[in-house]
Backbone as CSV, one residue per row, in Angstrom:
resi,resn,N_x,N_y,N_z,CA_x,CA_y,CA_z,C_x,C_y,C_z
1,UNK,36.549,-1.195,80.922,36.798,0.108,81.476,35.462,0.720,81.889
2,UNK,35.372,1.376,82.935,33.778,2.018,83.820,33.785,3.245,82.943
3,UNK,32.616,3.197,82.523,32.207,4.344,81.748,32.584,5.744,82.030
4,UNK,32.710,6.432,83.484,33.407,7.401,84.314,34.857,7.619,83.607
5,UNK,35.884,6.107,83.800,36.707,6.095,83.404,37.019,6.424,81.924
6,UNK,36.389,5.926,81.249,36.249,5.794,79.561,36.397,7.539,79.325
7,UNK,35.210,8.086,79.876,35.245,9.527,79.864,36.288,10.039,79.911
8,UNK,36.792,10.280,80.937,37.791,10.951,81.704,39.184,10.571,80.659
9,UNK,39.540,9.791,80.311,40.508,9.167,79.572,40.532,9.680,78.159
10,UNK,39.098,9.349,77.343,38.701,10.683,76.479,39.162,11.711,76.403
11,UNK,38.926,12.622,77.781,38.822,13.832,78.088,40.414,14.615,77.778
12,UNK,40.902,13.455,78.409,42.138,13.573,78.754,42.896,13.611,77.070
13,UNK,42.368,12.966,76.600,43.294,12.890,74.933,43.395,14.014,74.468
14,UNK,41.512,14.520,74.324,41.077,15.494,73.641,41.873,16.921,74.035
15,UNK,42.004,17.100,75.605,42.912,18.150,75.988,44.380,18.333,75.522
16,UNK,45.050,17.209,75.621,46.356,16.583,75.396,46.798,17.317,73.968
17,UNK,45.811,16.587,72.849,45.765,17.130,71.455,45.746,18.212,71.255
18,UNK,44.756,19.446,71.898,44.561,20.597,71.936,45.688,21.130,72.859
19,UNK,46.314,20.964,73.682,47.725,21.740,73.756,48.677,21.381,72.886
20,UNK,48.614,20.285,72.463,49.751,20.099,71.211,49.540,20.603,70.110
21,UNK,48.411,20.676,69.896,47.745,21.745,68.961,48.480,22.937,68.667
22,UNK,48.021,23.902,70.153,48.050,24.808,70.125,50.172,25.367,70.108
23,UNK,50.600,24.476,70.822,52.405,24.845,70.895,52.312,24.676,69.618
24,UNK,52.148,23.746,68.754,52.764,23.554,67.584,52.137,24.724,66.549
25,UNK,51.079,25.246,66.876,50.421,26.382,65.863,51.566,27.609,66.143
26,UNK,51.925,28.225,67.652,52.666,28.836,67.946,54.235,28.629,67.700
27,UNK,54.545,27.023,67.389,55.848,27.204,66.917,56.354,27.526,65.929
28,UNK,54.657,27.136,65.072,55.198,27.452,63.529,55.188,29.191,63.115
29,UNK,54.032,29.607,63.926,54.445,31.181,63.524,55.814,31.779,63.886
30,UNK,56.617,30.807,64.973,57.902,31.997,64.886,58.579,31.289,64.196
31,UNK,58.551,30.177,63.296,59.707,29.516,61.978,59.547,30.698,61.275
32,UNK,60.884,30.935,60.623,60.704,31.551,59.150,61.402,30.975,57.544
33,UNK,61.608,29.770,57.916,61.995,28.495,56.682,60.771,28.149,56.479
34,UNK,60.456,28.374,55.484,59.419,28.090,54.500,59.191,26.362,54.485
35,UNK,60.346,25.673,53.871,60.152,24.308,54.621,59.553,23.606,55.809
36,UNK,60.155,24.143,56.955,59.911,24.003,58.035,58.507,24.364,58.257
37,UNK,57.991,24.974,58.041,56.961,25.861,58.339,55.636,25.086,57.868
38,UNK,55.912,24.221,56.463,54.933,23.492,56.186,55.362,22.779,56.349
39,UNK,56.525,22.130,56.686,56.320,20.705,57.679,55.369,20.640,59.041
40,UNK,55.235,21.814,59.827,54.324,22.050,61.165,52.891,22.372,60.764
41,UNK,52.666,23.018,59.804,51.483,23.047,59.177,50.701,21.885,59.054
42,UNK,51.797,20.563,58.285,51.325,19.158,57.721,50.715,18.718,59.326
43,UNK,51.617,18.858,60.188,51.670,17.903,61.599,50.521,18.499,62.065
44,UNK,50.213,19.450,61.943,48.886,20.288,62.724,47.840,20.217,61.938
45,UNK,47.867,19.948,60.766,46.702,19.093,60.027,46.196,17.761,60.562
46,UNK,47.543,16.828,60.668,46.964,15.749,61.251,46.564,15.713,62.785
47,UNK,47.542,16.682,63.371,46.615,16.551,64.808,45.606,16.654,65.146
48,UNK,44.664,17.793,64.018,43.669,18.070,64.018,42.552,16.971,63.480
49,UNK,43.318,16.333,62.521,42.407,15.351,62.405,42.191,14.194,63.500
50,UNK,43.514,13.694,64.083,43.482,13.005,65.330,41.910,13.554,66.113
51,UNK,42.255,14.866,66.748,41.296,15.281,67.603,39.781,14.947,67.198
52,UNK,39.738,15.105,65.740,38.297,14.837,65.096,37.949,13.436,65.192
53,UNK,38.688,12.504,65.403,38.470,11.089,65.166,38.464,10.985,66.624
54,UNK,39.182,11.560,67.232,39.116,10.891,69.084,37.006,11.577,69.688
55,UNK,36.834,13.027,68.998,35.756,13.311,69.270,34.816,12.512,68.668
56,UNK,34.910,12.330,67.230,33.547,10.823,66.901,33.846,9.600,67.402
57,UNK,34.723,9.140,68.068,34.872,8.166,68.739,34.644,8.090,70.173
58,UNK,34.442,8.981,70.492,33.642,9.287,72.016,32.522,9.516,71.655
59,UNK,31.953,10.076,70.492,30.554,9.816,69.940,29.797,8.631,70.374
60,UNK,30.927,7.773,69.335,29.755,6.421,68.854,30.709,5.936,70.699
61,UNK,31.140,5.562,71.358,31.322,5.131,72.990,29.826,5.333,73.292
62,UNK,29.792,6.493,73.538,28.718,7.336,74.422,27.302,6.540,73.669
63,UNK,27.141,6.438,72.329,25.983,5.888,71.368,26.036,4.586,72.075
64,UNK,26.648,4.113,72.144,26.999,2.131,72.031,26.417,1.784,73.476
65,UNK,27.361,2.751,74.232,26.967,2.577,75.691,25.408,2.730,76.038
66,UNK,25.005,3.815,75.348,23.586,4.223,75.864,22.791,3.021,75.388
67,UNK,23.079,2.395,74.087,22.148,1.192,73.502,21.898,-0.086,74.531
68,UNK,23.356,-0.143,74.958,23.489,-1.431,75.708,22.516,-1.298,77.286
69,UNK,22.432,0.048,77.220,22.201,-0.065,78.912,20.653,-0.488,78.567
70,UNK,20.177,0.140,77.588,18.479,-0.331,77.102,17.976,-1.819,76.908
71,UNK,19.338,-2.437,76.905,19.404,-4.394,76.383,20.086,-4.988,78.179
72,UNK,20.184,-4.077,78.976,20.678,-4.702,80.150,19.218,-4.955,81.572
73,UNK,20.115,-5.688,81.924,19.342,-6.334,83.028,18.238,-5.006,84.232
74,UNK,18.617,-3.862,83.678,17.943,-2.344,84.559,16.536,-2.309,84.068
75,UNK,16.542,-3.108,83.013,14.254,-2.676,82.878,13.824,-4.054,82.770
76,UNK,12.994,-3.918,83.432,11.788,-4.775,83.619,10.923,-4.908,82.605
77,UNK,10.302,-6.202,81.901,8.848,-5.588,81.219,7.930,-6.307,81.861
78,UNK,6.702,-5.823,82.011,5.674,-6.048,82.419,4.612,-5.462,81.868
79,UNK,4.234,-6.594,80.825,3.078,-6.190,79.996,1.795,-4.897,80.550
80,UNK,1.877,-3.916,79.592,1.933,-3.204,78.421,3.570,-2.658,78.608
81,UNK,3.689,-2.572,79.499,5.227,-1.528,79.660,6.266,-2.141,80.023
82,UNK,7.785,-0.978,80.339,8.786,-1.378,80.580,9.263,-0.585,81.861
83,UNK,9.780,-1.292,82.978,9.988,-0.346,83.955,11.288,-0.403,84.232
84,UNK,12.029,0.565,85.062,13.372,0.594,85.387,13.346,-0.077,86.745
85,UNK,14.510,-0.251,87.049,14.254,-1.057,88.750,14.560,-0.406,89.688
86,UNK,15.025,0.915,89.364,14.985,1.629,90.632,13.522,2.755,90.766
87,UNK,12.873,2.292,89.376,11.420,2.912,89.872,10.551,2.070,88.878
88,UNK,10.146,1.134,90.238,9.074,-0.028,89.826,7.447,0.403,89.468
89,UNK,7.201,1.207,90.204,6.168,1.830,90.130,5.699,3.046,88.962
90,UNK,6.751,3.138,88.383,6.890,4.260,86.854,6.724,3.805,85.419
91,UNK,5.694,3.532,85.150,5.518,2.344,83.825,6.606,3.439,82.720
92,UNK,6.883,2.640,81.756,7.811,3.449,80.647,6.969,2.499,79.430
93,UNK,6.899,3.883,78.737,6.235,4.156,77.182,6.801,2.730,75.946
94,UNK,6.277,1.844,75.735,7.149,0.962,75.146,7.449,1.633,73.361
95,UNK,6.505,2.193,73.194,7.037,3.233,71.570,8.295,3.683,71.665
96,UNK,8.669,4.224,72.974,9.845,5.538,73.096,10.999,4.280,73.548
97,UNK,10.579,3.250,74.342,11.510,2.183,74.579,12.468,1.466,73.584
98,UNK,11.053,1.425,72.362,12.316,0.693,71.560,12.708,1.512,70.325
99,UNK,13.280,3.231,71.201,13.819,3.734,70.088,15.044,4.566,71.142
100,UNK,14.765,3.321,72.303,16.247,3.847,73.806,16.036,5.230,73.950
101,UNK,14.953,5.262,74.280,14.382,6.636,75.528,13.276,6.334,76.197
102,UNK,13.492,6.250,77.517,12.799,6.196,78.758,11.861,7.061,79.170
103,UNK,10.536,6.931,78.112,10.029,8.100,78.322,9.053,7.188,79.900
104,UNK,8.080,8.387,80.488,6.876,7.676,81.357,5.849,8.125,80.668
105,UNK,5.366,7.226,81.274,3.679,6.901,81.078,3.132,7.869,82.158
106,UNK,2.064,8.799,81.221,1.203,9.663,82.367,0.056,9.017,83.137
107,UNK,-0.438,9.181,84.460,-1.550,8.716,85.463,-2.590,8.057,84.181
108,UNK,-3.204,7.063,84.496,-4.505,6.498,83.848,-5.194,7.818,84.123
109,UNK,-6.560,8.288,82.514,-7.138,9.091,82.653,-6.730,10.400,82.236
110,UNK,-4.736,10.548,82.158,-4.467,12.016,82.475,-4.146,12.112,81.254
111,UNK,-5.466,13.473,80.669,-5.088,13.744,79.462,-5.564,12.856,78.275
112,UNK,-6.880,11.892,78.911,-7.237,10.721,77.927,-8.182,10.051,79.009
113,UNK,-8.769,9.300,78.868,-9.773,8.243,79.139,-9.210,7.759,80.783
114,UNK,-9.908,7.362,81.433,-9.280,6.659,82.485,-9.286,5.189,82.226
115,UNK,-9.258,4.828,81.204,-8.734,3.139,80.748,-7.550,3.159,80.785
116,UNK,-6.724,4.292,80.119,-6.005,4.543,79.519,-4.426,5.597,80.097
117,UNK,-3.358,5.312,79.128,-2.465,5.635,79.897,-1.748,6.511,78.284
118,UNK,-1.204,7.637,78.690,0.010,8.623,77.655,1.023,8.777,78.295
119,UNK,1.725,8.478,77.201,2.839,8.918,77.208,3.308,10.210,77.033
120,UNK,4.021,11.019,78.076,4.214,11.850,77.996,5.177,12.486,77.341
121,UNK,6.076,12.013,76.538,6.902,12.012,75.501,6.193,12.410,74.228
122,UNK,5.629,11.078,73.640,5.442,11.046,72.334,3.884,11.135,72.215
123,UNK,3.419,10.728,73.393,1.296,11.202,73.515,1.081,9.684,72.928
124,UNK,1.962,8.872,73.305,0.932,7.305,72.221,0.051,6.848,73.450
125,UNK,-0.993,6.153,73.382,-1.671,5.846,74.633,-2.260,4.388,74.408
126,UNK,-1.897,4.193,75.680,-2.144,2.664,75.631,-3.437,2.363,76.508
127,UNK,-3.922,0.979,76.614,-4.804,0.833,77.205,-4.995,0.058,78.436
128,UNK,-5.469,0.660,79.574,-4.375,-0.021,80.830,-5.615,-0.879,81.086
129,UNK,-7.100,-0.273,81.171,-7.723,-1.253,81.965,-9.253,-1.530,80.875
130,UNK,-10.115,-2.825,80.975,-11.002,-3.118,80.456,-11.962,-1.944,79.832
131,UNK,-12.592,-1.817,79.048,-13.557,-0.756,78.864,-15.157,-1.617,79.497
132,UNK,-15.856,-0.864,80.265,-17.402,-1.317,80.700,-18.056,-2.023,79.763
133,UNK,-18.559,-3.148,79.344,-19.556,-3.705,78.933,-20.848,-3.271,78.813
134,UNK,-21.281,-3.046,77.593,-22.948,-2.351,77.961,-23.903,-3.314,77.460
135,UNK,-24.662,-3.389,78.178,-25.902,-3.938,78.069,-26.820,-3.995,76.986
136,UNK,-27.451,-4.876,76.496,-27.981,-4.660,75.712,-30.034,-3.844,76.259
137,UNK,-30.559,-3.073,75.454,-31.764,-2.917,76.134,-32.953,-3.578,75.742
């Protein structure tokens, strides 16, 4: 199922539940059999729990999905970094990578050394190019 779809289908429960919800809250206030009354009570307990389990279950979807897209064929690595493929030219932070956030890498220099590259996320900085050799005198 396309993730769009997955949503929407979700969406669709979660609403579904919440009008059934809500008739059945309203049917029970006009019962006046005491029986009855906590029989609709019981049912609107569990609907409610339904709804709670359909919302952490679009949780962990939404979790699972986001993991996988970090293990799919969309980033590149290319030592020190990881890039996406619709922006080759955007190095990504490999600290923030393998905790599945896409952070970037700031300009060599910016904010640090011009060897050197930050992340603009988390500030870890890596080291992009040789440091000068000095001479001995």
């Amino acid at each position: 199922m396309e993730p769009v779809t997955t949503i929407t289908t979700a969406w669709t429960i979660t609403k579904g539940v919440a009008e059934v919800s809500t008739k059945l809250y309203e049917f029970g206030k006009k019962i006046k059999d005491r029986d009855l009354k906590q029989q609709v009570d019981e049912i609107l307990d569990q609907v409610r729990g339904l709804k709670h389990s359909a919302s952490q279950l679009e949780d962990e979807n939404r979790e699972l999905r986001e993991r996988l897209r970090f293990k799919s064929d969309e980033y590149e690595f290319r030592h020190p970094f990881y890039y996406h493929n619709s922006k080759p030219d955007q190095p990504l932070c490999p600290k923030c990578f393998a905790s599945s956030v896409a952070a970037p890498m700031g300009e060599p220099g910016q904010d640090c050394s011009s060897q050197y590259r930050r992340c603009l996320v988390c500030q870890h900085v890596i080291q992009v190019a040789s440091l000068p050799t000095r001479r001995p005198y």
